[in-house]
C-alpha positions as CSV (number, residue, x, y, z in Angstrom):
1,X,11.6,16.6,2.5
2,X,13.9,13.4,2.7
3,X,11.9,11.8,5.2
4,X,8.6,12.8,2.8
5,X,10.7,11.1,0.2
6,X,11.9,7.8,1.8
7,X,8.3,7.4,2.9
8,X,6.8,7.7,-0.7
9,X,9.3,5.4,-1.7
10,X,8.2,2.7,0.8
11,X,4.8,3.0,-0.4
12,X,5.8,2.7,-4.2
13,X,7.9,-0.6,-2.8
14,X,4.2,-1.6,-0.8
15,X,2.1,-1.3,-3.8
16,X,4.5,-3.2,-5.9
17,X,4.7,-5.8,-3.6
18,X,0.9,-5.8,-3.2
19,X,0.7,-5.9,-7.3
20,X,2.9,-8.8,-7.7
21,X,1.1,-10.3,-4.8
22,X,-1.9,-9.7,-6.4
23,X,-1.1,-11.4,-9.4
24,X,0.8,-14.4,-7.8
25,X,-2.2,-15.7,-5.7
26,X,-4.7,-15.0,-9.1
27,X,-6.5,-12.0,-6.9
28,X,-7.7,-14.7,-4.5
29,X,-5.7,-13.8,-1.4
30,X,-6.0,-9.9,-1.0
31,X,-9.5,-10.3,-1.3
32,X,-10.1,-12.4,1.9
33,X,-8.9,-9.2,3.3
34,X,-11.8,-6.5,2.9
35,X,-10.6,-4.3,5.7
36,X,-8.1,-3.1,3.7
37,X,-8.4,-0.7,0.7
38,X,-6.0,-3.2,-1.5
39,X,-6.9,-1.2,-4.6
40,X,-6.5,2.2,-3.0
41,X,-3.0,0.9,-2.2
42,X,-2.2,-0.3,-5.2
43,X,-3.3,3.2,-7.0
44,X,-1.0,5.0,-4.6
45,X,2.0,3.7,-5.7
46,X,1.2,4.5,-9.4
47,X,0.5,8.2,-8.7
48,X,3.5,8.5,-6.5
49,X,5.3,7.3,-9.5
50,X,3.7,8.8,-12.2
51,X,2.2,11.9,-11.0
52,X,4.6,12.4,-8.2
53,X,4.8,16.3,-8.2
54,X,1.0,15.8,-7.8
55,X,1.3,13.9,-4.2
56,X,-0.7,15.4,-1.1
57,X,1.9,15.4,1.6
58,X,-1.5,15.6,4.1
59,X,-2.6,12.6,2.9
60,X,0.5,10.7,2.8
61,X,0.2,12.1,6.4
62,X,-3.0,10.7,7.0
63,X,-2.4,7.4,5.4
64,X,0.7,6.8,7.4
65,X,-1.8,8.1,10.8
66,X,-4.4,5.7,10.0
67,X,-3.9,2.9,7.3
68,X,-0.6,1.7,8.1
69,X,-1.6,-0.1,11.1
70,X,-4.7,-2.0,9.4
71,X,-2.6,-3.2,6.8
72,X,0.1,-4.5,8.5
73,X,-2.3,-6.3,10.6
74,X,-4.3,-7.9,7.6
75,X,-0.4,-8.8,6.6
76,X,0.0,-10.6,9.9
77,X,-2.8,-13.0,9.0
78,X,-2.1,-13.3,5.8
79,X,1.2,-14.7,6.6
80,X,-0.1,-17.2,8.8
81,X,-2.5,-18.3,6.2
82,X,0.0,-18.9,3.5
């Protein structure tokens, strides 16, 4: 369960980062990135904060298995392009 918990919390600290992100570059720099589900991400961390007793532990599983890797790659580039 703590390890469940520390990795909800890094996704509630993703999405807000991803948020502020959002807003900073006016929506224009997320969306050079289709490959990633920005929105999906986004929406995680607000039902991990507001509906958290509601939160699938298979798919925070399945997240973690297959979406992590995608995004940190579109990160990568992002950070080269800024």
């Amino acid at each position: 369960m703590q390890t469940f918990d520390a990795i909800c919390m890094q996704f509630v600290v993703i999405g807000e980062a991803l948020k502020g992100l959002d807003k900073l570059t006016a929506r224009a720099l997320l969306s050079k990135h289709p490959e990633v589900n920005w929105k999906g991400a986004m929406a995680m961390r607000d039902i991990i904060c507001h509906h958290y007793f509601d939160v699938d532990a298979e798919a925070i599983f399945i997240v973690c298995r297959e979406d992590l890797a995608p995004l940190a790659d579109a990160i990568e580039k992002m950070k080269t392009e800024i």
